[in-house]
N, C-alpha and C positions, 0 to 999 in steps of 0.2 A: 733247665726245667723239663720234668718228664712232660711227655705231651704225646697224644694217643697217634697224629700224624705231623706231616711235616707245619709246622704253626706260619702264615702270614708275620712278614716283614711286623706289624702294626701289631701284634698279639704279643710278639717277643719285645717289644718294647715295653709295652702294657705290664707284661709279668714282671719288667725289668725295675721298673717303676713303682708296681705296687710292693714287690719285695722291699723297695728302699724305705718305703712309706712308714710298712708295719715294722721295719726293722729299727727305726729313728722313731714311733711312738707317733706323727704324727696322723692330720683329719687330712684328709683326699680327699680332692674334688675330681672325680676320674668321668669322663666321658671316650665311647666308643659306639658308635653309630650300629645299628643293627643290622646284621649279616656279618659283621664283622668276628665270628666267636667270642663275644664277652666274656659269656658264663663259661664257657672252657678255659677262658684265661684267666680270671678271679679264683676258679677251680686251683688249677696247676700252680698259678702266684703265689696264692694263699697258702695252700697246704704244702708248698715246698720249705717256704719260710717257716710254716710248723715243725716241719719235718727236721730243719734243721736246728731251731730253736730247742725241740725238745731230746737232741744229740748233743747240744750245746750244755745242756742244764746237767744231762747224766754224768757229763766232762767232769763239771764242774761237783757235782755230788762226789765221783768216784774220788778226785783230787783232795775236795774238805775231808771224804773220811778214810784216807791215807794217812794224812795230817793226822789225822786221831790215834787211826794204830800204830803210827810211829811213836806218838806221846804216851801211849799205852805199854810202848814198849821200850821207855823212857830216852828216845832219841830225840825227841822236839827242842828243834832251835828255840834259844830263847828271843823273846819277841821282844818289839822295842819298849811296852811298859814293863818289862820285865828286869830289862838292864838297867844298867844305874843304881844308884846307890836309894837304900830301902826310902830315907825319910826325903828323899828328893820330892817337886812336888811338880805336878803338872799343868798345863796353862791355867787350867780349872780352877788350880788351886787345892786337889786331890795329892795325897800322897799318891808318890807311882805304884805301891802294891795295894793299893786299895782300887786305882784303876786296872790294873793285871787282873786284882780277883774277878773284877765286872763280867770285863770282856771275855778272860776264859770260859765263867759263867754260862756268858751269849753262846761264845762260842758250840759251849757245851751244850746246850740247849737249842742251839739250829743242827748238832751234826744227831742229838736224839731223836729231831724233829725228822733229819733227812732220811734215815734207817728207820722210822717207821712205814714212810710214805713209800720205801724201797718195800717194803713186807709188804704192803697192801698194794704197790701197785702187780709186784710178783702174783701177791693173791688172785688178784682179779684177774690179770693176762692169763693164769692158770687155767684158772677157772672157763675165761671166754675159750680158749685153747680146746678145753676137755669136751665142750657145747661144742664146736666145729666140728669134733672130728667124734664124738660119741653119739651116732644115731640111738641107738640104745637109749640114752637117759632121753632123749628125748618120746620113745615109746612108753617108756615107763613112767614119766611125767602125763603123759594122754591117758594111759590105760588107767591112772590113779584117780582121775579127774572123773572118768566117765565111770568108773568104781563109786565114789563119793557122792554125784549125782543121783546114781542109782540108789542108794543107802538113805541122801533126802528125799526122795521120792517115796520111798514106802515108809518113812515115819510121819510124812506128812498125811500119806495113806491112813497110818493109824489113827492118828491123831483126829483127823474128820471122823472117821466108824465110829470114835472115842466119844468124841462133842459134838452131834449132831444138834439139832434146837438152839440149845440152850449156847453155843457159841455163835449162831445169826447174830443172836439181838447183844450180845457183847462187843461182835465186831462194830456193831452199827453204832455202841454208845463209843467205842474208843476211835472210830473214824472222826469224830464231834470233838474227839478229846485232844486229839492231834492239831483240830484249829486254833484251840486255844495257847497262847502266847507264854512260855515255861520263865518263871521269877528271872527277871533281870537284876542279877547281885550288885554289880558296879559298873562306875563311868568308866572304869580303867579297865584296861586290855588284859585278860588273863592270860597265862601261857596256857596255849592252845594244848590238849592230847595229840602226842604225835600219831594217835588212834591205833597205827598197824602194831601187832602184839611180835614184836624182830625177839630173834632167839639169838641168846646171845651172840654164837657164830658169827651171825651174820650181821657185823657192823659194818660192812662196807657199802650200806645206804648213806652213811652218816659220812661217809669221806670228804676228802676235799674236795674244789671242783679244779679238776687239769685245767693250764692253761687252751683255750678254745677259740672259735671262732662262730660268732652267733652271725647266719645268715639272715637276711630280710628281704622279704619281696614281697608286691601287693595285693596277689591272691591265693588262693590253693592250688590253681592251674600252675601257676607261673613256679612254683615250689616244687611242686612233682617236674616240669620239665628241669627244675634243676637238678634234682636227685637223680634222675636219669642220666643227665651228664655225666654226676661223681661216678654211676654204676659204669658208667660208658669211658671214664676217665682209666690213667694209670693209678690214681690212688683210691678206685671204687673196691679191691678187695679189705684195703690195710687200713680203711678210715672207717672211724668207729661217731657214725651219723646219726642223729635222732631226729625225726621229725614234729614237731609241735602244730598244735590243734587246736581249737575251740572244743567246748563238750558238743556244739553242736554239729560237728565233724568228725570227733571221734567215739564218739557214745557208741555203745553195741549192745543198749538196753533199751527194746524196743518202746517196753510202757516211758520210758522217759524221751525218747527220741519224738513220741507221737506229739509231744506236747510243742511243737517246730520252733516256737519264738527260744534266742538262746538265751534271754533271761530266766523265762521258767524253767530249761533247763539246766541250768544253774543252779538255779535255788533247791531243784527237786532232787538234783546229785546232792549237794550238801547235808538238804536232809535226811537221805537215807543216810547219809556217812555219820551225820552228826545220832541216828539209830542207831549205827552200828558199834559208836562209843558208848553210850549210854547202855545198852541190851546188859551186857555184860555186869554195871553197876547195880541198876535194875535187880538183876537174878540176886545178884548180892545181900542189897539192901533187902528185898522182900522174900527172902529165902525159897520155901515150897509154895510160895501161895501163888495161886494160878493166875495168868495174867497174859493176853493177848500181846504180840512181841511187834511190835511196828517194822515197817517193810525197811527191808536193805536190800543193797543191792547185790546179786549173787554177783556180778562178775568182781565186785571190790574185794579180792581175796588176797591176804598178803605173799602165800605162796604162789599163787597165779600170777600176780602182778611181777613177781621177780621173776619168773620166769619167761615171763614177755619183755622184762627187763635185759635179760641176757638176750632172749633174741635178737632185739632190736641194735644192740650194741656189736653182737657176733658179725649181721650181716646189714648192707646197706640197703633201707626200706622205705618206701614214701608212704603218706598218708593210707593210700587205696588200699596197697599191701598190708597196713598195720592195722587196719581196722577188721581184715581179712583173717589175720594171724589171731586179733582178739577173741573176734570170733569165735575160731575153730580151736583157742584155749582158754575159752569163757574165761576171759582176762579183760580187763580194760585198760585198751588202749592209751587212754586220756591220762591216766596217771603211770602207767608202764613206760611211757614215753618221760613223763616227768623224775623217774627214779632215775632213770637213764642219764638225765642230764651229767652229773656231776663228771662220772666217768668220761661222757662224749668228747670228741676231738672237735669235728662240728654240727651246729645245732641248727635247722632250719627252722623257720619259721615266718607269719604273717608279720608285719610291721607296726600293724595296731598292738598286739602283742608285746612287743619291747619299747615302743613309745607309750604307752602310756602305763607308769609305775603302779599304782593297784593291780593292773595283769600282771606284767614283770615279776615282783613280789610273791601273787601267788603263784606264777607256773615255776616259783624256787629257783629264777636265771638271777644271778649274779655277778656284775656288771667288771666288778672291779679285778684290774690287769689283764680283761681280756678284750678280743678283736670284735669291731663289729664290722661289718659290711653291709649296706641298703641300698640295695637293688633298683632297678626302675624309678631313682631318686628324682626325678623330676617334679613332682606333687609333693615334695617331703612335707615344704611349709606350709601348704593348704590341709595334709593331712593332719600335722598335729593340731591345725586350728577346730578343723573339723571331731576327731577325737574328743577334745577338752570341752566341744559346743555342746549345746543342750537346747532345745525348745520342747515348750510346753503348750496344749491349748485349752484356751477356755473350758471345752468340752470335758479335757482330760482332770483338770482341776476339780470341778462339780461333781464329774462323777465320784473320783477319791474321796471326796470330802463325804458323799452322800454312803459311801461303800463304809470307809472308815469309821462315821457316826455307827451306823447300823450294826457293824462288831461290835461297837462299844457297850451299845446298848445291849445283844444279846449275850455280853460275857460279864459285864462289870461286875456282877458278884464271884465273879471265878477271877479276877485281874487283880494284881499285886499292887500295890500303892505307884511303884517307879512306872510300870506300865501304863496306868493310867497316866499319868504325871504326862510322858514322852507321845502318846498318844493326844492328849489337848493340846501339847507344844505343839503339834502336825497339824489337828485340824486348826489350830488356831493361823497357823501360816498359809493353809489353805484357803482360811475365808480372807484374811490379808492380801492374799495374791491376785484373787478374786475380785475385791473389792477396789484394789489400784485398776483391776483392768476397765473399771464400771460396770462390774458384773453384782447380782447376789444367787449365794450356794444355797440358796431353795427354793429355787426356782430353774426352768427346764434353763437350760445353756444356748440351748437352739430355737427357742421363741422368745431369747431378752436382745432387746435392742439397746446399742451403746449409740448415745446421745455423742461425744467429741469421740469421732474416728481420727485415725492418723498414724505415723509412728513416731515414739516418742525414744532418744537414748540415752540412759543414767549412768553415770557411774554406781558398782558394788555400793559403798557406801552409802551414796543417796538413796537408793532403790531400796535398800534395807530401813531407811531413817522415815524414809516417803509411805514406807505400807506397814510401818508403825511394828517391824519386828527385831530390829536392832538390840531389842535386848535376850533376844533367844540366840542361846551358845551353841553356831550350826555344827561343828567340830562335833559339838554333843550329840546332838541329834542325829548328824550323818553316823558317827559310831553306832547307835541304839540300833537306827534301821538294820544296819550291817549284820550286829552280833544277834537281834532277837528275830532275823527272818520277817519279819513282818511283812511285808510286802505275799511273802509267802503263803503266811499264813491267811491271808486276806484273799489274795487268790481263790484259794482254797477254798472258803466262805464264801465267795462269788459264784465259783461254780458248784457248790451245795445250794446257795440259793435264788440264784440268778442273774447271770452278768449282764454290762455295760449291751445295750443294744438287741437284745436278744430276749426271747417272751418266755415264761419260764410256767410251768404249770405248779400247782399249788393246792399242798395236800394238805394233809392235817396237822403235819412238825412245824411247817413253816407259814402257816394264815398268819401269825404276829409278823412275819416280813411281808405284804400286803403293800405296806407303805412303800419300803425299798424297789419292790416288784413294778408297784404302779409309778414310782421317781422311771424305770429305767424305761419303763413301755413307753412312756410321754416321750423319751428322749429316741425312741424307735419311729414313736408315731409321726414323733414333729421333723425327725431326719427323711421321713417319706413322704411326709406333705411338701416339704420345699424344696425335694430333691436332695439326693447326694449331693450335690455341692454345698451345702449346708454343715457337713461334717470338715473336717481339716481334711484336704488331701495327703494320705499318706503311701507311702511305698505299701503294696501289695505284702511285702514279708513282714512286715511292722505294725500291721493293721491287728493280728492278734494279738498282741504285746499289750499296741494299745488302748483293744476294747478289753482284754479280757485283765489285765491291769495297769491300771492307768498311775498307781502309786509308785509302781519301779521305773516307771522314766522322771516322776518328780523325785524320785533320790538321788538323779542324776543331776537332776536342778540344781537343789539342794547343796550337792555336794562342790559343782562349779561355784556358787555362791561362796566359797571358803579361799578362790582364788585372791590373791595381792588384790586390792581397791587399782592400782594401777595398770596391771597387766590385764583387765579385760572389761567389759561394758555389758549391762541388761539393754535390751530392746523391747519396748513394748507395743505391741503391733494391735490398736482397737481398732477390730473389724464392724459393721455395719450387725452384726447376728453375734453375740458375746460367744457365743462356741468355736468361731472362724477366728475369736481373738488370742493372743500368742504373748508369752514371756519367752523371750530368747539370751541366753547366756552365750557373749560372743568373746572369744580369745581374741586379742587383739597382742599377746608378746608371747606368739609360740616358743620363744628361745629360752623361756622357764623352762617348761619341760624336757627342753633337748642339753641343758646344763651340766644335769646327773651326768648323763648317758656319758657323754665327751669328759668331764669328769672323772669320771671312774675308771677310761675304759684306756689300754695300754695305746691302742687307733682306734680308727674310726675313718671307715673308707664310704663315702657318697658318690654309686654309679650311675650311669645310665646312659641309655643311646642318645639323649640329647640333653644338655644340661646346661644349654646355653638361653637366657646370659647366666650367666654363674655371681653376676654382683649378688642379685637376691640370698642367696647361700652366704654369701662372706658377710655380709651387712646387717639381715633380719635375722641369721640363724646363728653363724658361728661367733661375727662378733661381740652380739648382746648376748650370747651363753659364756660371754668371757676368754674366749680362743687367742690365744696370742698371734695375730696376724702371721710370726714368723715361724707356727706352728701347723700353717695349712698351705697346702702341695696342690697346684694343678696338673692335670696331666688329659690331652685329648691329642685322639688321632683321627687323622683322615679314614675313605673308607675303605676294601680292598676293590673294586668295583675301577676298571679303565675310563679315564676321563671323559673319553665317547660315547660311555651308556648312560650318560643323565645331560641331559638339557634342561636346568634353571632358569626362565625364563621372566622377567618383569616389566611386564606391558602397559604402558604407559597412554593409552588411546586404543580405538576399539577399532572395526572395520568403515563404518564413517565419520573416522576422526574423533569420533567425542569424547575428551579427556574421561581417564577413570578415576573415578575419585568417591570412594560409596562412606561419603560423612554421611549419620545418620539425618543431616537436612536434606540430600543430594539421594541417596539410596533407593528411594519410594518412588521417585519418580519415575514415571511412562519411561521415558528415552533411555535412561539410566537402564533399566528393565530391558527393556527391546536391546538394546549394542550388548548385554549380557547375552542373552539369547543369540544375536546372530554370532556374538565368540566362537558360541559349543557347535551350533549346529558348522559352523567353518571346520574345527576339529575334529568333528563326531565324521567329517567325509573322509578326513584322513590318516584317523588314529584305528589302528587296530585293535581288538581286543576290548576291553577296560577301561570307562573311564570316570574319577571320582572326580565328584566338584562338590566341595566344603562352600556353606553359606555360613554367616555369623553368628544366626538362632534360627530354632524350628518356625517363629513368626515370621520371617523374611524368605524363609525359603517355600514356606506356605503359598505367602502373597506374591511373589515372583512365580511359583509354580500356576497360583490362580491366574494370572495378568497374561502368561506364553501361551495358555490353555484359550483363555478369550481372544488370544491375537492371533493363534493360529499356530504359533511355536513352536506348541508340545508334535504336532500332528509331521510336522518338517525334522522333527528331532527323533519319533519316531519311526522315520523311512532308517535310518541308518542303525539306530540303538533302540532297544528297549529300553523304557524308562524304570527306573525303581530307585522307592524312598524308603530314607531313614524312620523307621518305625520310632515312634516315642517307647512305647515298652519295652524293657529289657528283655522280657522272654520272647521275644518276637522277630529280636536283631537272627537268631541264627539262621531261620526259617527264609529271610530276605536274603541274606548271605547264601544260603543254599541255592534259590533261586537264580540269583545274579549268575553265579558261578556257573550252575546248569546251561544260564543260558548260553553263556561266552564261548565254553567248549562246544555248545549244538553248534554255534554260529561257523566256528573256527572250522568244525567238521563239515557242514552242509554246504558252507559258501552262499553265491547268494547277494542278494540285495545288503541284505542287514548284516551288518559288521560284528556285533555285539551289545554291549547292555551302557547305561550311563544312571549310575548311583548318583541319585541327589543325597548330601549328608550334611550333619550339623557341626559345626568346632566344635568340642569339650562335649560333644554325644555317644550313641555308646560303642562310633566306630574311628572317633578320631585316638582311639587307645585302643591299643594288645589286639587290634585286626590287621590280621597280613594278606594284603594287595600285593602279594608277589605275581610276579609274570605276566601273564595275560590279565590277572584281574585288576589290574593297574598300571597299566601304559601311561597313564597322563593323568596329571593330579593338578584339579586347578583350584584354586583358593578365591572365594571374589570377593573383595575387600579385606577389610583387618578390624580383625576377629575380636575392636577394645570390650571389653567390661562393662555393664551398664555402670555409668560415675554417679548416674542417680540414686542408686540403690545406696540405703543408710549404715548396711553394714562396710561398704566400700569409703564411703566418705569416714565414717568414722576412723577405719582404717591408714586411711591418708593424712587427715588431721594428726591421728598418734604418729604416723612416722616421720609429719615433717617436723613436733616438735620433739622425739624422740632420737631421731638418725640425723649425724652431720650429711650436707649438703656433700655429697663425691665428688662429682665432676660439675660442678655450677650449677647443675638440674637438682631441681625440687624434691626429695624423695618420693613422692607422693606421685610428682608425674615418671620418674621413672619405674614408681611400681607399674601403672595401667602400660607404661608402654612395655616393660619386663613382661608382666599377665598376656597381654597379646600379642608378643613373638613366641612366649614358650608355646602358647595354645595354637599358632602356626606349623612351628617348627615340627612339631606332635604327631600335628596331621603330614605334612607334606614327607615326614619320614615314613610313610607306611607304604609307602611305594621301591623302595628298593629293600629286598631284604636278603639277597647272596650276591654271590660275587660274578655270577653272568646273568644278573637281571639289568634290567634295562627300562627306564621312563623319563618324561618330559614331566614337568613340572612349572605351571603357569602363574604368578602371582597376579591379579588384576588390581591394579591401583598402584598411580607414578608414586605414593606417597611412600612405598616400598624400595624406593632409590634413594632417599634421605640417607647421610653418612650412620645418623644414631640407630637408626632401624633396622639398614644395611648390615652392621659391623654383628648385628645380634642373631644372623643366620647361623646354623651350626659352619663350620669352615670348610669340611668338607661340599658344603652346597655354593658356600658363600665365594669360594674361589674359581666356580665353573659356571658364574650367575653371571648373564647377561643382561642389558638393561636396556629395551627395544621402545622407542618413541613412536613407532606404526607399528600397525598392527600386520601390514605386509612384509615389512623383513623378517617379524616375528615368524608367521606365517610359512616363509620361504624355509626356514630354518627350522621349523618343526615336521617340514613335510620332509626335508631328506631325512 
C-alpha cells in the first residue's frame, strides 16, 4: 500500500483487511481507536483496491476485444455452442446454433458496449488532461464570463430607461402571480425536463457512473479533515474526488442563502430552476408579447456548471475550496459537484445524505456495484432512526391550517379543480390531527387547555383509523406537496402577508387578511403572556423553519406516515396547553432503510474509533436488512499508544469506603454526593493538567454541582482547578472549550497553587463526541456512574417491546435489556475515548461504580482499554497507582 510515511504495525493490518473485504464484496464491521491513523488507512486501503480493480477491468476489456479482432479477422476458436452438430440440442432444450447465435449476440453487444465506454472514458481523461495543464482556457473561460456579465448588465440597463412606471406595478401584480399554485396535471410522476440545454458534444454528463467509492461521515468538519488527508495522501494528485453538500452549504446565491432554514432553501433553488425551464416555453408560447420573466438564478448556468465540473474532478477540493471556486466562476457549486458524480473515483459526503433515499436519488448517487464506507459509525442506528423521525406540535398544526385556509380563500377563483381537491385533503388532515390531540383549529393553540394529558403510542394503522383519515391516499398527497411546491408557495403568501408569530402592518392590499393577521397576533400575544415556554422548545436553527413554515415539517409527517404499519409507531404527547402538544412519527426498524443501501452496493464498510459492542450492528441493522451472517467481516485493532500511557481504572468504593453504585435510587443521595466529591478533590491534588468528569444528564450534574457548592466542595476543588461546565448550547461549547484550555496552559506556565481546570460534562452532550482532550487537556477522564437511558421514556419502551418480539434471544439476555445495556457502554466508551488521541499521549481513566466489573459490562469495553483495566475494591490502591 502507498502510504505517505512509514504506517503502524495496526494500520497495515487495517488496509490488509479492508482490501480483503471490498475485494470478496462483503459488510465490515471495522473499528480502530482514535490516534491510531484510520482515515489515512481507509484512504490508502480503499483507493489501492480501486486502483487495482480498475487495472484489472482494463485487462480484462483489452482481452474481450482481442477476442473480437481476431474473429474480425476470421481467426476465432470455435466456442463450445458452436461445435457439435447443428441440430444437437442443449440442456435448455435449445438447438445449439440457436444458442451460439444468442451468446455471440451478448457477446457482441458487451465488447460494443466496452469500446464505447473506451471513447468516452479516452474523452474525458483528455479533456481533464488539457484543463490541467492549459491555463489558457482556463483565462478564457474567466474573461468570457466577465464579458457576458457585463453585456447583462447594460440591457438590463436598458430595459429599466425602457419601462420605467408602467413596469413597477407589473412587477408587483406578477410577484402575486408566482404565489399562486400552476394546474396540477396528474397523480403520476412526469419525466422531469433534464432542464440544461447540452449541445450535442457534450454527452458525457449522460455517462456511466465508474465504479466508486462513496465516503460518509457525520459532519462537514469531519469531511474537509478527510479531504485533506486524500490531498496529504499518495493518491491526492491521481484521484478524481468530489465533494457533496446541502444547498445549505453550498449555495453561492446570496438572496437564497439569506433565507438560512435548508428547507426554504430548497424550495427556492427549485423554483428558480423550475423558471428557468419554463422561461424558455413562455417566450414560445406567447411569442412578442411582453411579459415580466420570473427570477432564476444567474449562477445555474450550463456552461459554468461544467466548467466547475471539470474543475472539481481535475483537482482534489473540499467543500470550503468549492464554494470559493463557485464563487469566483459564478457557477454553482451544489450541482457542479452533482455532475461530477458520475466520472468521480471518490465521492465524500454527509451520511444523512446517502441514508436517507429521497436525498440519495436526488443528489443522482447510485448505489448499485459500488463501495460505500461510513465513518464515525458508531450512531449509525440511532441516526437512521433519527433521519426517518418526524415531530409535529400543536402549535405548528394550527397555524398551517390557519395559513392554508387563508390561501384558499384568497386564490380559489384562480385554483384549478385538483388543486383545490389536494388542498381540502391537507386541511382536512390538519383538523384530524388536531382533533386526536384534543385540540380545535380556530382557536389560539396556546390558550386551549387539553383535558387527558399523557403520552399515548399507536401503531400507523390505528393512528390513521383513530383520527378518521385512513381513507386519504398519503402516497397521493405526499406526491402533490412534492410536485406543486406548495409549501412554498405558502411561504411565500406568509411572508406577503404575515407569518407565524410576528406582527405585520396592514395596508390597503391586504385589510381582507385582518382575520389571518389577528389569528397570528393572538398566537404572539398568548406566547408572551405565558412565557416562552409556552411555545415547543425548538433548536435555535429550526426555529425559522418552524415559524415561518410550519407546512414543510408536516410533509415530513405526512410522508413517515407511508412507512410499513410495522416497522414504526405515532406518539401522542397531550400536553397541559394544546400548543406544547406533539404528534411524533417514531422508526422503530431502522434496518428498512439500510436494506437498499447493503443491497445494491458491491461492500459496505462500517468504521469507527469505537464500535463496541458491535452485536447492535449484527442483530438491529445488518441481520433484519437481510445480511447473510457469513457475509459480514469483523476487524478491530488495539491502539499505537505503550501499555504505560493509559491507566483504566474501576473503582469499586470511594475514600471512606462507601460502595459506588449511582442507581438512580442511590445517586441523589447526600453521601453518594459527598465520596463523589472527595474522589476529584483527592485527584484534582495529584493530576496534572486536565481533568474531565462525565456525569449521566445535565440534571445530575446540576444537583451534584448545587450540593459540593452548599457543602463547601466546590471552594476545596477550586484551590487546585478551576472549575468549568458543560454549557447546554451548542454555540457556547467552543467559547468554554477556549477557556478551559487557556487556562491549563497559563497554569502549566505560571506554576503555582493551581494545577489546572476540571470540566464538569454530560454523556451524549456536546463534548462527549468529536472533542479532542489530547494532552494536557485531558489527563484523567473520570465517568460517575453509567450512563443507562431513561427506561421510562415511551419512545424506549416501545422500542424494547419491538425488539424483544422481533429479535431472537442471543445469548439468553432479553433483547431489550441488552439494548439499554449496549446504549450505555457505547455512550461510555464515546466519552472515555476522548482522552487519548496519538501515539505519546498519555491519561488515566476512572470508571466509578463496581457495577462496571460485571463479565457482560466488562467484555463491552473497547479491547484496547478493556485489556489494561484494572479493577480496584479501595479507593487507596486506586489512589497509589494513579499517583505514580
Amino acid at each position: 500500500f502507498p502510504f505517505p510515511y512509514e504506517p503502524y504495525g495496526v494500520q497495515e493490518r487495517f488496509m490488509a483487511a479492508l482490501y480483503g473485504a471490498l475485494e470478496a464484496g462483503r459488510v465490515g464491521i471495522f473499528e480502530s481507536p482514535t490516534g491510531t491513523g484510520k482515515s489515512l488507512s481507509l484512504i490508502c486501503g480503499a483507493l489501492s483496491w480501486l486502483r487495482d480493480f480498475e487495472e484489472k477491468k482494463r485487462k480484462e476489456e483489452a482481452r474481450l476485444l482481442s477476442l473480437q479482432d481476431s474473429t474480425e479477422a476470421g481467426l476465432k476458436p470455435v466456442t463450445l455452442a458452436e461445435s457439435g452438430h447443428p441440430n444437437r440440442k442443449d440442456p435448455t432444450g435449445e438447438p445449439d446454433w440457436v444458442t451460439a447465435f444468442v451468446q455471440k449476440k451478448e457477446e457482441q453487444a458487451m465488447v460494443d458496449k466496452l469500446k464505447e465506454e473506451q471513447v468516452r472514458r479516452k474523452k474525458r481523461e483528455e479533456h481533464l488532461e488539457k484543463i490541467r495543464h492549459n491555463v489558457q482556457l482556463k483565462y478564457a473561460a474567466k474573461r468570457k464570463r466577465s464579458e457576458e456579465d457585463e453585456t447583462k448588465l447594460l440591457l438590463q440597463l436598458s430595459k429599466e430607461i425602457l419601462s420605467e412606471g408602467a413596469e413597477v406595478l407589473e412587477q408587483l401584480d406578477h410577484n402575486e402571480e408566482e404565489l399562486i399554485l400552476a394546474e396540477y396535471e396528474s397523480d403520476e410522476e412526469k419525466k422531469g425536463v433534464s432542464g440544461m440545454e447540452e449541445d450535442d458534444d457534450d454527452d458525457d454528463l449522460e455517462e456511466e457512473h465508474v465504479t466508486k467509492i462513496y465516503y460518509c461521515s457525520r459532519t462537514h468538519s469531519q469531511l474537509s479533515q478527510f479531504v485533506r488527508e486524500v490531498q496529504k495522501s499518495p493518491f491526492g494528485k491521481a484521484t478524481r474526488l468530489v465533494s457533496l453538500g446541502s444547498r445549505q452549504n453550498l449555495c453561492v446565491n446570496e438572496e437564497v442563502r439569506r433565507l438560512g432554514a435548508v428547507q426554504l432553501i430548497n424550495d427556492r433553488c427549485m423554483e428558480m430552476q423550475k423558471n428557468k425551464h419554463e422561461k424558455k416555453s413562455h417566450e414560445e408560447s406567447e411569442g412578442k408579447k411582453r411579459r415580466v420573466s420570473r427570477t432564476v438564478c444567474p449562477f445555474y448556468s450550463y456552461e459554468q456548471i461544467q466548467f466547475l465540473r471539470d474543475e472539481v474532478l481535475v483537482e482534489v477540493k473540499d467543500i470550503e475550496q468549492l464554494v470559493v471556486l463557485g464563487t469566483e466562476a459564478k457557477a454553482c457549486p451544489y450541482y457542479g459537484s452533482r455532475y461530477a458524480i458520475p466520472a468521480a473515483q471518490l465521492v465524500v459526503l454527509p451520511y444523512q445524505m446517502l441514508l436517507h433515499e429521497p436525498t440519495r436519488n436526488a443528489a443522482g448517487i447510485k448505489l448499485k456495484d459500488q463501495v460505500v464506507i461510513i465513518d464515525e459509525a458508531h450512531n449509525l442506528i440511532d441516526t437512521i432512526t433519527c433521519i426517518h423521525s418526524v415531530e409535529v406540535s400543536g402549535y405548528q398544526l394550527c397555524c398551517a391550517h390557519s395559513q392554508l385556509s387563508q390561501y384558499m380563500e384568497r386564490y380559489r377563483k384562480r385554483l384549478k379543480a385538483k388543486n383545490l381537491m389536494y388542498i381540502k385533503q391537507i386541511l382536512y388532515l390538519l383538523e384530524q390531527f388536531v382533533a386526536i390531540l384534543g385540540g380545535n383549529v380556530n382557536q389560539n393553540p396556546n390558550c386551549q387547555t387539553v383535558s387527558q394529558t399523557g403520552t399515548v403510542l399507536k401503531s400507523i394503522n390505528d393512528f390513521l383509523f383513530e383520527s378518521q383519515v385512513d381513507n386519504i391516499n398519503l402516497f397521493k398527497v405526499q406526491h402533490y406537496c412534492e410536485k406543486s411546491l406548495i409549501s412554498r408557495k405558502l411561504f411565500g403568501f406568509v411572508e406577503r402577508y404575515g407569518g407565524c408569530g410576528t406582527a405585520v402592518k396592514t395596508n390597503k392590499e391586504n385589510q381582507k387578511f385582518a382575520g389571518l393577521q389577528s389569528f397570528l397576533l393572538t398566537l404572539q400575544q398568548g406566547s408572551d403572556k405565558k412565557g416562552t415556554s409556552q411555545i415547543p422548545a425548538v433548536e435555535a436553527e429550526n426555529e425559522e423553519l418552524r415559524a415561518a413554515s410550519p407546512l414543510m415539517q408536516i410533509e415530513g409527517f405526512l410522508s413517515a406516515l407511508t412507512n410499513a404499519n410495522q416497522d414504526g409507531r405515532v406518539i401522542l404527547n397531550r400536553q397541559g396547553v394544546f400548543g406544547q402538544s406533539s404528534l411524533k412519527f417514531l422508526l422503530l426498524n431502522p434496518a428498512v432503510h439500510f436494506a437498499k443501501v447493503v443491497e445494491e452496493c458491491r461492500a459496505v464498510i462500517i468504521a469507527g474509533g469505537t464500535m463496541q459492542p458491535v452485536a447492535d450492528f449484527r442483530e438491529q441493522l445488518l441481520s433484519s436488512a437481510g445480511v447473510d451472517p457469513a457475509r459480514v467481516v469483523e476487524f478491530s485493532c488495539g491502539h499505537v499508544i505503550p501499555p504505560e500511557n493509559i491507566l483504566p481504572i474501576i473503582l469499586c468504593s470511594g475514600p471512606s469506603n462507601q460502595q459506588l453504585e449511582f442507581t438512580y435510587q442511590t445517586r441523589d443521595q447526600p453521601h453518594m454526593m459527598d465520596e463523589t466529591g472527595r474522589i476529584l478533590c483527592n485527584l484534582c491534588n495529584i493530576v496534572p493538567g486536565g481533568v474531565v468528569c462525565f456525569f449521566p444528564s445535565y440534571e445530575y450534574e446540576k444537583q451534584v454541582y448545587a450540593h459540593w457548592e452548599k457543602m463547601g466542595l466546590l471552594t476545596r476543588l477550586s484551590a487546585k482547578k478551576k472549575i468549568f461546565q458543560e454549557p447546554k448550547k451548542a454555540n457556547q461549547v467552543e467559547q468554554v472549550l477556549v477557556e478551559y484550555a487557556k487556562c491549563i496552559k497559563h497554569c502549566s506556565q505560571a506554576g503555582g497553587q493551581m494545577t489546572g481546570a476540571l470540566l464538569l460534562s454530560v454523556v451524549g452532550g456536546k463534548m462527549s463526541e468529536g472533542i479532542n482532550f489530547s494532552d494536557d487537556l485531558g489527563r484523567c477522564v473520570i465517568m460517575v456512574g453509567m450512563p443507562y437511558p431513561n427506561i421510562k421514556s415511551p419512545e424506549l419502551q416501545e422500542k424494547m417491546a419491538w425488539l424483544d418480539k422481533t429479535m431472537p434471544r442471543a445469548t439468553g439476555q432479553a433483547p431489550s435489556k441488552a439494548l439499554i445495556e449496549n446504549l450505555c457502554m457505547k455512550a461510555v466508551n464515546q466519552s472515555i475515548g476522548r482522552a487519548i488521541r496519538h501515539q505519546k499521549d498519555f491519561a488515566s481513566i476512572l470508571l466509578l461504580d463496581h457495577r462496571y466489573a460485571r463479565p457482560a459490562t466488562f467484555n463491552k469495553l473497547p479491547q484496547w482499554i478493556r485489556e489494561r483495566t484494572q479493577v480496584k475494591p479501595s479507593f487507596g490502591s486506586a489512589f497509589a497507582e494513579l499517583r505514580k
